[in-house]
LOGUDREN-267592 format. One line per 10 residues: number of its first residue (from 0); for each residue z, x, y of N, C-alpha, C, O, CB. Coordinates in nm, 2 decimals, always signed. Glycine has a CB too. Layout:
N
NUM> Z X Y Z X Y Z X Y Z X Y Z X Y ~ ...
end
This chain:
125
0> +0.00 +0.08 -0.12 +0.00 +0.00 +0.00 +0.00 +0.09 +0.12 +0.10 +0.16 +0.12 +0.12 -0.09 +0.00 ~ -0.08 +0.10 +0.23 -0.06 +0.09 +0.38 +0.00 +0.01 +0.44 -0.04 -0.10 +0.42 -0.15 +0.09 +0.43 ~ +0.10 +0.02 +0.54 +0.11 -0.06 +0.62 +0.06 -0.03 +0.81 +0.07 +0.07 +0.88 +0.24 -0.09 +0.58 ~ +0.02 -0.16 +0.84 -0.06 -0.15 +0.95 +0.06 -0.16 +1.06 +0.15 -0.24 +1.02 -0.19 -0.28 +0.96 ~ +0.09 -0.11 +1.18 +0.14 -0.13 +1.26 +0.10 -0.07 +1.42 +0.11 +0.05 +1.46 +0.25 -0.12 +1.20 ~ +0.04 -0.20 +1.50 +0.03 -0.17 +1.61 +0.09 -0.10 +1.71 +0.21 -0.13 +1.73 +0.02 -0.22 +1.64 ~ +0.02 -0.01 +1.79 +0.16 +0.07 +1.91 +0.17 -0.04 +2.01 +0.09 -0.06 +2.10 +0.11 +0.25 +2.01 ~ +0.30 -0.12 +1.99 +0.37 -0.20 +2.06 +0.44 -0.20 +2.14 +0.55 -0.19 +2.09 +0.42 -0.24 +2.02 ~ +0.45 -0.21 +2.28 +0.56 -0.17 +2.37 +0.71 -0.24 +2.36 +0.81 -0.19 +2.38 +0.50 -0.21 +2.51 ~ +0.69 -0.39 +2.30 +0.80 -0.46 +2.28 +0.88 -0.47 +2.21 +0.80 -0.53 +2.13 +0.80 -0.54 +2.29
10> +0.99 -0.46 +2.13 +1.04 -0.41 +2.05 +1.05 -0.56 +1.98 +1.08 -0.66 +2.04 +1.16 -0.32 +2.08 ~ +1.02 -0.57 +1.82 +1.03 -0.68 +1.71 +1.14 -0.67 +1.65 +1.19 -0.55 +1.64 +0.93 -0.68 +1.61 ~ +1.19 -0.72 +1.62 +1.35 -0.72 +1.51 +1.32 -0.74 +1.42 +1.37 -0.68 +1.33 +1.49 -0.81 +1.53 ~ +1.21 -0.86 +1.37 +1.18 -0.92 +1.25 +1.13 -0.79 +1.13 +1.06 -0.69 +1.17 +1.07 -1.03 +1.28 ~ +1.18 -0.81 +0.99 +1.17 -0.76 +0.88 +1.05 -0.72 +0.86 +1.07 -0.68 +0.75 +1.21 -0.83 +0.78 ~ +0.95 -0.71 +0.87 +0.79 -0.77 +0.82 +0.69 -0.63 +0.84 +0.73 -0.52 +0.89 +0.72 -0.95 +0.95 ~ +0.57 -0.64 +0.80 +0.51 -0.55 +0.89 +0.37 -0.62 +0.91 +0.33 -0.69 +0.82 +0.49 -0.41 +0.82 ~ +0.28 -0.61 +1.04 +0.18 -0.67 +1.12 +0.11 -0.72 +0.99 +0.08 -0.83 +0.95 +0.10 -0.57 +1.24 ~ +0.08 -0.57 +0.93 -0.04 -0.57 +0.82 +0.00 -0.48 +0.74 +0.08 -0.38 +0.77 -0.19 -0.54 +0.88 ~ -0.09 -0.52 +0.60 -0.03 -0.46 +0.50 -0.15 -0.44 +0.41 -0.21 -0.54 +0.39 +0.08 -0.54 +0.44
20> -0.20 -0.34 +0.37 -0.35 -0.28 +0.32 -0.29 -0.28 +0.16 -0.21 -0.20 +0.11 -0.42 -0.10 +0.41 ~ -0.36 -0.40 +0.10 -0.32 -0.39 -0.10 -0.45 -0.40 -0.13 -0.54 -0.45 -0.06 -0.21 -0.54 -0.19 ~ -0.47 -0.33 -0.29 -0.61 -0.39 -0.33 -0.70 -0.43 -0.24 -0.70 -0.56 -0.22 -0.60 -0.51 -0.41 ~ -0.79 -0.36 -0.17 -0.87 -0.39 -0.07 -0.87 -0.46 -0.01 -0.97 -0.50 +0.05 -0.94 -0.41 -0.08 ~ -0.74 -0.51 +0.02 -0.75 -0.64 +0.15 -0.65 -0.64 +0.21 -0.54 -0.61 +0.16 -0.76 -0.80 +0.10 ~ -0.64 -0.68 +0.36 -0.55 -0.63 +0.45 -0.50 -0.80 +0.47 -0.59 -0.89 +0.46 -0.62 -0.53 +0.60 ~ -0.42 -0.83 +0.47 -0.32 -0.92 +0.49 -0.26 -0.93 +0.60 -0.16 -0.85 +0.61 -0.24 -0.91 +0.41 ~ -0.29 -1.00 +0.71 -0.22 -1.00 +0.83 -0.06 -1.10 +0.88 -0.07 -1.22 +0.90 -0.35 -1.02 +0.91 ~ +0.03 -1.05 +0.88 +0.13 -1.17 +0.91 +0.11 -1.28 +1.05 +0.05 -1.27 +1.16 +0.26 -1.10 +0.94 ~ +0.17 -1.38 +0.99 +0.14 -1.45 +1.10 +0.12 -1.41 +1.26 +0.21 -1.34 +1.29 +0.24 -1.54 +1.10
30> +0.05 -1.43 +1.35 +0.05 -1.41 +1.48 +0.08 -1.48 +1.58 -0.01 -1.56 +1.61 -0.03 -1.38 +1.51 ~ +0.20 -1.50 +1.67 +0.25 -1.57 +1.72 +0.17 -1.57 +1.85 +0.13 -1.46 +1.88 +0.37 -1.56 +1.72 ~ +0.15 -1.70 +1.93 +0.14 -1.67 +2.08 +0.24 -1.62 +2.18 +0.24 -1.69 +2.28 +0.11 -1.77 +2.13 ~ +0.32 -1.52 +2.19 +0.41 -1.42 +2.20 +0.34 -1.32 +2.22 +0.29 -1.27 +2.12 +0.50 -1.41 +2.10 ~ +0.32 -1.25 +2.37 +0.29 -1.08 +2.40 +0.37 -0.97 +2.34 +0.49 -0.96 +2.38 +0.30 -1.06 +2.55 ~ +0.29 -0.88 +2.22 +0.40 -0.77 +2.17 +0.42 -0.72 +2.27 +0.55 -0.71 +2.29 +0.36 -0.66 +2.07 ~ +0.34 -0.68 +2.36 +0.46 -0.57 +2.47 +0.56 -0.61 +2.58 +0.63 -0.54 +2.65 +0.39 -0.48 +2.56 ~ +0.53 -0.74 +2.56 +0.65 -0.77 +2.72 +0.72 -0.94 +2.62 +0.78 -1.03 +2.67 +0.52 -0.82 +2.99 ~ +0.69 -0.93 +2.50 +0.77 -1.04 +2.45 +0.78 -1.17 +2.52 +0.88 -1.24 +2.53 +0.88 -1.00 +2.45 ~ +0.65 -1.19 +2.57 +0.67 -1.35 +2.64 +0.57 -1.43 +2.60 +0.46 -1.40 +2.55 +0.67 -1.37 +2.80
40> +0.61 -1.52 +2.63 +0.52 -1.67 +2.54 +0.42 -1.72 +2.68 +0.47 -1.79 +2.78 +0.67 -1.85 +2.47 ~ +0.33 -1.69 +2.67 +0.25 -1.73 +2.83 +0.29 -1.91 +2.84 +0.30 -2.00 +2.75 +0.02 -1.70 +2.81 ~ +0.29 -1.92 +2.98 +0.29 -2.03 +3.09 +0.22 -2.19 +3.01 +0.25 -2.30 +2.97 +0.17 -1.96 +3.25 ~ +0.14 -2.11 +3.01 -0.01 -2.26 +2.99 -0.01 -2.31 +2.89 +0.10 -2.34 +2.85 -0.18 -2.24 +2.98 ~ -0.10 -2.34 +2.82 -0.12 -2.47 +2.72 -0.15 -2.39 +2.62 -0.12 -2.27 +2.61 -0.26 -2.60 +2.75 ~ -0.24 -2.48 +2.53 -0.22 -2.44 +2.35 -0.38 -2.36 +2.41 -0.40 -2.27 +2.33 -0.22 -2.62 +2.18 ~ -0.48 -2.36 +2.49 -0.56 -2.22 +2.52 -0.55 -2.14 +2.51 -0.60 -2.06 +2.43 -0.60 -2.17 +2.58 ~ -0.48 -2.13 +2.62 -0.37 -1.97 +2.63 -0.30 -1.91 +2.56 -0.28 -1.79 +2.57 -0.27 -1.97 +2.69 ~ -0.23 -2.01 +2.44 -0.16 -1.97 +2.35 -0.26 -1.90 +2.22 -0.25 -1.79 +2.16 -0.06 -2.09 +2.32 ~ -0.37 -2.01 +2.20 -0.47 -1.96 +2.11 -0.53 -1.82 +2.13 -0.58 -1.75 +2.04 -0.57 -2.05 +2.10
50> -0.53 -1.79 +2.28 -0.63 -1.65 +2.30 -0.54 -1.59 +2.21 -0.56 -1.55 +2.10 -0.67 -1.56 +2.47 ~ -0.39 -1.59 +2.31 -0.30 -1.45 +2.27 -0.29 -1.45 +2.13 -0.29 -1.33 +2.07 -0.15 -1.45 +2.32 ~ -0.27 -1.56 +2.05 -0.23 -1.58 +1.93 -0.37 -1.48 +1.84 -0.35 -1.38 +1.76 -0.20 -1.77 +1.89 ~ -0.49 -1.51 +1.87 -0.58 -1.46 +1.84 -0.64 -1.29 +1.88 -0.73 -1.22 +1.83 -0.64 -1.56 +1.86 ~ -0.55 -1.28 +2.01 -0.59 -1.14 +2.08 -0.50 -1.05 +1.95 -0.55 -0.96 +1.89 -0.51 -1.13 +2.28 ~ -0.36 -1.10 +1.93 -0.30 -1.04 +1.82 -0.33 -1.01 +1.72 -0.36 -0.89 +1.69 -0.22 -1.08 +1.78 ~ -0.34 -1.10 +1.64 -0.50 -1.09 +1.53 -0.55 -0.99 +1.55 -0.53 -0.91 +1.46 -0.62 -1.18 +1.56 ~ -0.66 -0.95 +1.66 -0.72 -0.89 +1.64 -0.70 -0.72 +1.69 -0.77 -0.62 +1.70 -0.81 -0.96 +1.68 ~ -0.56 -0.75 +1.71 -0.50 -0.60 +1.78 -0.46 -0.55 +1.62 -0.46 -0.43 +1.60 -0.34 -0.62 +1.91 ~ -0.44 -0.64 +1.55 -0.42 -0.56 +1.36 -0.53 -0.52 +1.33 -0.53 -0.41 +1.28 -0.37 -0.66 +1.23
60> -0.63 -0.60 +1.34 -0.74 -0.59 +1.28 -0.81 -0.39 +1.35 -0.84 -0.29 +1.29 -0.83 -0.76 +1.32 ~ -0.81 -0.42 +1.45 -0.85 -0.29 +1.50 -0.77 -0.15 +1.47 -0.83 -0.05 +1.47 -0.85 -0.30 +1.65 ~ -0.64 -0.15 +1.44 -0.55 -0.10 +1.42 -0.58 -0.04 +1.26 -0.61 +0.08 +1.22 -0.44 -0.20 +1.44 ~ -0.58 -0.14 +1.22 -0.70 -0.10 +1.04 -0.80 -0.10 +1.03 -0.85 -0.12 +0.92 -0.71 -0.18 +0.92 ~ -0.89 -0.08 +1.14 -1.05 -0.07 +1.15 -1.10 -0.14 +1.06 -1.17 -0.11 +0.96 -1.11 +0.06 +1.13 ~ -1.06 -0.26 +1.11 -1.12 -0.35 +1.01 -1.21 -0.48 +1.13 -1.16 -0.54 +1.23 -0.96 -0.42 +0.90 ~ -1.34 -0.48 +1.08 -1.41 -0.59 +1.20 -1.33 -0.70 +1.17 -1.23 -0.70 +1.10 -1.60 -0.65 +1.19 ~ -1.39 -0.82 +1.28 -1.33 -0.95 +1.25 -1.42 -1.03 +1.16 -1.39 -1.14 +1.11 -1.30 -1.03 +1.37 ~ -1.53 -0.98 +1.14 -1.65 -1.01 +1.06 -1.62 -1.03 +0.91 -1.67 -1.12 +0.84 -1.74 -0.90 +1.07 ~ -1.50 -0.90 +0.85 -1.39 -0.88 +0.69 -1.32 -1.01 +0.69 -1.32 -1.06 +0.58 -1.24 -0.73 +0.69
70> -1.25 -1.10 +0.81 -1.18 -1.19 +0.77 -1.23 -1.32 +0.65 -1.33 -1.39 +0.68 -1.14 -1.24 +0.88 ~ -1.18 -1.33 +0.54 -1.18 -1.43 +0.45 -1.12 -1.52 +0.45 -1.16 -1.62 +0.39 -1.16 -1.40 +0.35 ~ -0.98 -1.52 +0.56 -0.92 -1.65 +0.52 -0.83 -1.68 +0.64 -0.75 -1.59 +0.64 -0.85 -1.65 +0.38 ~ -0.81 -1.76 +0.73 -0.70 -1.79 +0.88 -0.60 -1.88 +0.78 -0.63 -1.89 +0.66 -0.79 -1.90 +1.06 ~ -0.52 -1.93 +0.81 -0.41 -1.99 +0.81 -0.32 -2.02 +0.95 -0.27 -1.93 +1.01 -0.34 -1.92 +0.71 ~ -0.33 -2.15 +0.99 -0.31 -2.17 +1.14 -0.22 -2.28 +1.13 -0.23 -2.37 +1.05 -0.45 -2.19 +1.23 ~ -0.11 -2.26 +1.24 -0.02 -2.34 +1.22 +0.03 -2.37 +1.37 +0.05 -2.29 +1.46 +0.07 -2.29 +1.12 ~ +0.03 -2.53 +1.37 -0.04 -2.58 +1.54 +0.12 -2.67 +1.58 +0.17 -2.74 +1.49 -0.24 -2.73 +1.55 ~ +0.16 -2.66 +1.64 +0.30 -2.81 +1.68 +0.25 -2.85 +1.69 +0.29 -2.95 +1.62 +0.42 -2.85 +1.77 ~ +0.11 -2.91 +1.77 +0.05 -3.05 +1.79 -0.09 -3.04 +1.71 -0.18 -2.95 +1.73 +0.03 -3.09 +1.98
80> -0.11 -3.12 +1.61 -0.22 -3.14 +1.55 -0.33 -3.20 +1.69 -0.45 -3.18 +1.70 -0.18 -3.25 +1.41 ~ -0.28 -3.26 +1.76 -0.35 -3.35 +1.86 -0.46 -3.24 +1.97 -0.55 -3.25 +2.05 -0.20 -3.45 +1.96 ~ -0.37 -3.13 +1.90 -0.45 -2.97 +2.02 -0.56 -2.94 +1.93 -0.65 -2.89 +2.00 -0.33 -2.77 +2.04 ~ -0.60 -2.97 +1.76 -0.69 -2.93 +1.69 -0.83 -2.88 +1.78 -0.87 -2.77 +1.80 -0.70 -3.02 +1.59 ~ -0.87 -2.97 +1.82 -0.99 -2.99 +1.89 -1.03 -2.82 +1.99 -1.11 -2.72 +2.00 -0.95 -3.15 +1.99 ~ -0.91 -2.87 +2.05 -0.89 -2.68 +2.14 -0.90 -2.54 +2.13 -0.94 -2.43 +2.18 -0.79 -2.64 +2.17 ~ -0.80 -2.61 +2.01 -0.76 -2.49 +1.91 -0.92 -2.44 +1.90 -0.97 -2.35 +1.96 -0.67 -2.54 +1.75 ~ -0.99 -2.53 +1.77 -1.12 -2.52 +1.74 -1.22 -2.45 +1.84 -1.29 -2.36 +1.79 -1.16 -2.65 +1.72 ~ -1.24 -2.47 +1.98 -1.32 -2.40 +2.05 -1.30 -2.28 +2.03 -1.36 -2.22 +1.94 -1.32 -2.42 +2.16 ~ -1.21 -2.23 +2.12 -1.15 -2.12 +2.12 -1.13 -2.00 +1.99 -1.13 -1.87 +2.00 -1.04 -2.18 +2.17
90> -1.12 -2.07 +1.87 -1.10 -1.99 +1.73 -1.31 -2.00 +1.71 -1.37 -1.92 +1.63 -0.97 -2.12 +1.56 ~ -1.36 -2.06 +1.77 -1.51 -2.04 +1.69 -1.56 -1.97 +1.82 -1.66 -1.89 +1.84 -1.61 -2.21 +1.63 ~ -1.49 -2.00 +1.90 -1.56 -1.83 +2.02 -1.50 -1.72 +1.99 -1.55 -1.63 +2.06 -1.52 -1.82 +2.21 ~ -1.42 -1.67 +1.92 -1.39 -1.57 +1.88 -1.46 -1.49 +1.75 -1.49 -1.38 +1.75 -1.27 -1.60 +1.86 ~ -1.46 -1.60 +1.64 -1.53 -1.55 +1.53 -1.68 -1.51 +1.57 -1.74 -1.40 +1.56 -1.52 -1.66 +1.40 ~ -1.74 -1.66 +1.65 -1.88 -1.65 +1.67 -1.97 -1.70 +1.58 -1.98 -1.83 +1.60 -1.92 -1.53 +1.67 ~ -2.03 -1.66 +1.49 -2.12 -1.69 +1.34 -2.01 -1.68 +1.24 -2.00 -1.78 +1.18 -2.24 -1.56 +1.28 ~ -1.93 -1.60 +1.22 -1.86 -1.56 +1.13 -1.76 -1.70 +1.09 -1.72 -1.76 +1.19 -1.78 -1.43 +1.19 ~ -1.73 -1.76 +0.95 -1.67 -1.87 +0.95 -1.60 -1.83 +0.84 -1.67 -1.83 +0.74 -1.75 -2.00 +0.95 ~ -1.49 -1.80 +0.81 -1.41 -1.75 +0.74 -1.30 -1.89 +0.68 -1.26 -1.98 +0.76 -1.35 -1.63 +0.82
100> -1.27 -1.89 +0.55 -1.22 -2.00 +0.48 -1.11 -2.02 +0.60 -1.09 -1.94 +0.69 -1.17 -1.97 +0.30 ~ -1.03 -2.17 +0.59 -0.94 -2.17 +0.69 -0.84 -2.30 +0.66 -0.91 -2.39 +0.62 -1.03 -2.19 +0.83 ~ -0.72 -2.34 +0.66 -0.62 -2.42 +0.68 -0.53 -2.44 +0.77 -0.46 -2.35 +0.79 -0.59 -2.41 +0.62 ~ -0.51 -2.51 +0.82 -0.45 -2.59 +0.94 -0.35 -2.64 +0.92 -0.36 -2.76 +0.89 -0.52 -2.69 +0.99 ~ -0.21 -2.58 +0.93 -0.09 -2.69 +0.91 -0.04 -2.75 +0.99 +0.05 -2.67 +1.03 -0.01 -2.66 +0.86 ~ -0.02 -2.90 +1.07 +0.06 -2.89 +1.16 +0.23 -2.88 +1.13 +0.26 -2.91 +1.02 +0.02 -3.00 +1.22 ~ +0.33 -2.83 +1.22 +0.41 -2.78 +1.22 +0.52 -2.89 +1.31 +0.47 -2.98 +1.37 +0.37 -2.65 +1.26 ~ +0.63 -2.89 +1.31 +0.71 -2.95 +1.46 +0.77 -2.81 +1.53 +0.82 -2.82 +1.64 +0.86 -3.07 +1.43 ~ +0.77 -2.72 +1.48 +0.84 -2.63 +1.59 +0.80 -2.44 +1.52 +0.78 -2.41 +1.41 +1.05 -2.68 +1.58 ~ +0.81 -2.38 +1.62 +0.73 -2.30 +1.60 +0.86 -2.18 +1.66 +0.95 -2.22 +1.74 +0.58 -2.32 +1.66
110> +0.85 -2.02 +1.62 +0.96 -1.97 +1.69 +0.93 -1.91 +1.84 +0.82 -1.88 +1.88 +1.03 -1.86 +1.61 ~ +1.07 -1.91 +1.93 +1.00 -1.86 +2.09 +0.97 -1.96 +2.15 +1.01 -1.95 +2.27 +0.86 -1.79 +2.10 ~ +0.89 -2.09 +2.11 +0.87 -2.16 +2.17 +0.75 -2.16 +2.19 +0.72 -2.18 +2.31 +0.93 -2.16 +2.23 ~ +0.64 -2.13 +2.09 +0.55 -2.05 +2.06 +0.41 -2.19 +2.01 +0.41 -2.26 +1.91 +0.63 -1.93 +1.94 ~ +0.34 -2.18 +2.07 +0.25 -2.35 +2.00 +0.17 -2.33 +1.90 +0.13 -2.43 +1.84 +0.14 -2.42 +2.10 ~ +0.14 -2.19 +1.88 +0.07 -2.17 +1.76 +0.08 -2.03 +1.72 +0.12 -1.93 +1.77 -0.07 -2.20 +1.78 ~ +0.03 -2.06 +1.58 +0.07 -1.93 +1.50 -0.07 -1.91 +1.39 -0.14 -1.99 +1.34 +0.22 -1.96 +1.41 ~ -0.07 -1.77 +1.38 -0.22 -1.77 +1.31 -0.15 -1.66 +1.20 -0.04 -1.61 +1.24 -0.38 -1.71 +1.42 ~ -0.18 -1.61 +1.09 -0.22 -1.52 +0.98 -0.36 -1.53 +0.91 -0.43 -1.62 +0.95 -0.12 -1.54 +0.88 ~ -0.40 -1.44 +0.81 -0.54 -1.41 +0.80 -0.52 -1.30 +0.72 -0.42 -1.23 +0.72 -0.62 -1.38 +0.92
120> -0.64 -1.30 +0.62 -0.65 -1.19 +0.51 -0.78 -1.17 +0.49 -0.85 -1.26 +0.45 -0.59 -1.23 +0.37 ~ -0.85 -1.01 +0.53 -1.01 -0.96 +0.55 -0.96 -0.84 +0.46 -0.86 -0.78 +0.42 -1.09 -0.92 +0.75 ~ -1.15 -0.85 +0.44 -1.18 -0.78 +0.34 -1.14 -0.59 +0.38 -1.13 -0.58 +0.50 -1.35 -0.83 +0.31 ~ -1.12 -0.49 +0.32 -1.13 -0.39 +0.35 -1.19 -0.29 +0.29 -1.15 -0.23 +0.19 -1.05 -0.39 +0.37 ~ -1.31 -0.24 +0.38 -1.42 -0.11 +0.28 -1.36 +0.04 +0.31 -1.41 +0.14 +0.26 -1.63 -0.11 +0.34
end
């Protein structure tokens, strides 16, 4: 195993590590809408929350030189199912073409205070 860990300015307490490189595939832990370096949950709505949640994402992914193109699988977890729609833009401007398997759970509460949360598992060559 590798484990992936971004250079983070904000300090995490949680047990875990970002990413974890097994049998060719990198496993990413959930990504909160929560900035690693200054530890704050942005102002705005479930957009805002989706970039960051997704900017994270892809701060592992670079970290393991891994495109976003490798992802196989999101797992996304929303407090308001009613945001899906948003969510949706925003997650298919990111991928682009790329449509990687995907599940959607809605949630009631999220930690931080946090509106969405993403994890993901891409391929690694």
């Amino acid at each position: 195993m590798k484990f992936i860990i971004p250079k983070y300015k904000g300090e995490n307490k949680g047990h875990y590590s970002p990413g974890v490189i097994s049998n060719g595939l990198l496993f990413i832990s959930g990504q909160l809408s929560i900035d690693p370096d200054t530890r704050k949950v942005p102002d705005g709505g479930i957009e805002e929350h989706t970039r960051l949640a997704l900017d994270n994402l892809d701060r592992v992914l670079k970290e393991a030189g891994v495109p976003r193109s490798a992802v196989v699988q999101c797992r996304i977890y929303v407090s308001d199912i009613d945001d899906w729609d948003k969510v949706n833009v925003i997650y298919s401007e990111f991928f682009g073409e790329h449509k990687p398997a995907r599940i959607v759970v809605p949630v009631s509460k999220l930690h931080f205070g946090c509106l969405i949360e993403i994890e993901a598992i891409a391929e690694v060559n």
